[in-house]
C-alpha positions in Angstrom: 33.3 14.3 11.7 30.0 12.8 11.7 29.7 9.0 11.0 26.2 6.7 10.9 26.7 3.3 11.3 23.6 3.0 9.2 25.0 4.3 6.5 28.7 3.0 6.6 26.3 -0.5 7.0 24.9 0.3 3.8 27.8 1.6 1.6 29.5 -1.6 2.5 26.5 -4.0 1.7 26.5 -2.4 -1.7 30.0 -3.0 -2.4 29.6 -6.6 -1.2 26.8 -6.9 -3.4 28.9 -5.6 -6.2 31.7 -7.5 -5.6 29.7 -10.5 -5.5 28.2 -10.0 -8.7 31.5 -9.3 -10.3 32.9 -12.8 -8.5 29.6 -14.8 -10.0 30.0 -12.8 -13.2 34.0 -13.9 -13.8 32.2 -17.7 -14.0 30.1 -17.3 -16.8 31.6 -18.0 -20.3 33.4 -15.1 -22.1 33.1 -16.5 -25.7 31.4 -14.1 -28.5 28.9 -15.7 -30.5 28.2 -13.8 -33.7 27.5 -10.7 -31.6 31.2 -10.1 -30.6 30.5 -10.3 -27.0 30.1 -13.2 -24.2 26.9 -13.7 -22.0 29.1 -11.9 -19.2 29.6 -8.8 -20.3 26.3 -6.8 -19.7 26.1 -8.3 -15.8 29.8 -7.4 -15.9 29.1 -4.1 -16.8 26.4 -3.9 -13.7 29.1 -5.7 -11.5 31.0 -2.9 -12.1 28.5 -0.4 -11.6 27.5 -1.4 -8.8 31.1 -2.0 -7.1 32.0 2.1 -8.4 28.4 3.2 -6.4 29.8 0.9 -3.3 33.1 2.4 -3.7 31.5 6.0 -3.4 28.7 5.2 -0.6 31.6 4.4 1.1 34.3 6.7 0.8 31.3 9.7 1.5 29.8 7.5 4.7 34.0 7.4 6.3 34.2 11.1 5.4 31.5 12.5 6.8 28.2 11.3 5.9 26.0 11.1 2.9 26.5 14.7 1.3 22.4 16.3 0.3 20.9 13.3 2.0 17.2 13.4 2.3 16.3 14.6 5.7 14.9 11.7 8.3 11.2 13.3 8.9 8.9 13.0 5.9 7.4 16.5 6.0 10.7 17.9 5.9 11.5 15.9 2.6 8.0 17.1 1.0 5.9 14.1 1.5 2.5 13.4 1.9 0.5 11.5 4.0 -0.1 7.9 3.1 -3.3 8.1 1.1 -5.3 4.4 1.2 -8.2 5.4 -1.3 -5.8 5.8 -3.7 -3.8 3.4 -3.4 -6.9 0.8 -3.2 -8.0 2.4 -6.8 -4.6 1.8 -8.2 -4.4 -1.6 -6.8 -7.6 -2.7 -8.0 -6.8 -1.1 -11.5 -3.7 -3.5 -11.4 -5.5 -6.7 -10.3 -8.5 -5.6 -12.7 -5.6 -5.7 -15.6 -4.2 -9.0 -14.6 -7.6 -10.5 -14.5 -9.1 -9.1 -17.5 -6.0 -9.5 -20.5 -6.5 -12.9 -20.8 -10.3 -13.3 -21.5 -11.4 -9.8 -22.2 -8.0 -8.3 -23.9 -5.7 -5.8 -23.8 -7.6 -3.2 -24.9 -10.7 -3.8 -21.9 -7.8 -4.4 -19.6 -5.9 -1.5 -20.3 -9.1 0.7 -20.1 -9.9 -0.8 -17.0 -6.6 -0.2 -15.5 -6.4 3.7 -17.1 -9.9 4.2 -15.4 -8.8 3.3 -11.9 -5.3 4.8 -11.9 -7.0 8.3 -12.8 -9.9 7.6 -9.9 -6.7 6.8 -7.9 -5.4 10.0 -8.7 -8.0 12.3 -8.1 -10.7 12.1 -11.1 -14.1 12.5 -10.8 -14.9 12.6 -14.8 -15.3 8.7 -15.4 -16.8 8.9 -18.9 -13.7 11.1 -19.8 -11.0 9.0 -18.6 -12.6 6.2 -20.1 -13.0 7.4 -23.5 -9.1 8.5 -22.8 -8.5 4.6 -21.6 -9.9 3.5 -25.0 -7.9 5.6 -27.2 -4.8 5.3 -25.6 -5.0 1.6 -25.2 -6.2 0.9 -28.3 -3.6 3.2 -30.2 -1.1 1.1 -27.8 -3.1 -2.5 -29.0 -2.6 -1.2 -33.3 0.5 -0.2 -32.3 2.0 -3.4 -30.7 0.5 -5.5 -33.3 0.6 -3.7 -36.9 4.3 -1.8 -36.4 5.8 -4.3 -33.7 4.1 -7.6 -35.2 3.6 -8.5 -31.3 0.1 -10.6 -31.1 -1.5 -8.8 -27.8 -4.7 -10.4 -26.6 -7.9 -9.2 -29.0 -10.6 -10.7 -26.5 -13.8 -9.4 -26.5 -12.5 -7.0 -29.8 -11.6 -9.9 -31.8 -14.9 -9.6 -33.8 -14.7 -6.2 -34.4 -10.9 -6.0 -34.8 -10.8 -9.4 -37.2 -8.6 -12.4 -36.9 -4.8 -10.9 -37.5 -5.9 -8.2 -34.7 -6.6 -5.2 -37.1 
């Protein structure tokens, strides 16, 4: 029977950690408000979820090992190479978001973030994906604010879009 302490090491980390989310959930109050239920009953419900996946890490790491675990080598699982280009276009595109919501909206933002993540992922055509950045985040933008009533950053827009955000 094969064992890895690795994984016995792990099964029984996760159980601690469930265990000790179930011990810090049993201190939160347990009175319903008009909803029925107390504020410990959703983290109790993880708690428990959490000590059931311990529980089974467990009993498959004393019996034998992880059953259809991934193999160790990454070309064996199917992976590919780390690929820095992309990630540095998806990473911009993030930081590009971040910086831009707030004074240029959500709608620049959000095509300035679609336009890197498709350079990241392979795309050459950058007056296609932004034209596809514009519609989608703008269809996102009406969509937030007219249906959801959420108020999402106009920015530069606001002229065009008028003072309610459509």
């Amino acid at each position: 029977m094969r064992r890895n302490a690795a994984e016995i090491a792990l099964s029984l980390g996760v159980l601690a950690l469930g265990l000790g989310v179930a011990g810090v959930t049993a201190t939160l109050p347990s009175e319903g408000g008009y909803a029925g239920i107390g504020p410990n009953f959703i983290p109790g419900v993880v708690g428990a979820g959490i000590v059931v996946l311990g529980l089974w890490l467990s009993f498959e790491a004393f019996t034998g090992g992880w059953r259809n675990a991934a193999p160790d080598d990454a070309r064996e699982r199917g992976e590919h190479p780390f690929n820095a280009a992309a990630f540095g276009w998806i990473t911009a595109g993030l930081f590009a978001h971040m910086a831009l919501i707030g004074w240029a909206g959500f709608v620049i933002a959000g095509v300035a973030l679609f336009a890197c993540v498709t350079r990241g992922f392979g795309s050459t055509r950058v007056a296609r994906d932004l034209a596809l950045g514009l519609l989608l985040s703008l269809g996102v933008f009406v969509f937030f604010v007219k249906l959801l009533n959420v108020n999402l950053p106009a920015g530069w827009l606001a002229p065009l879009l008028g003072s309610a955000g459509i």
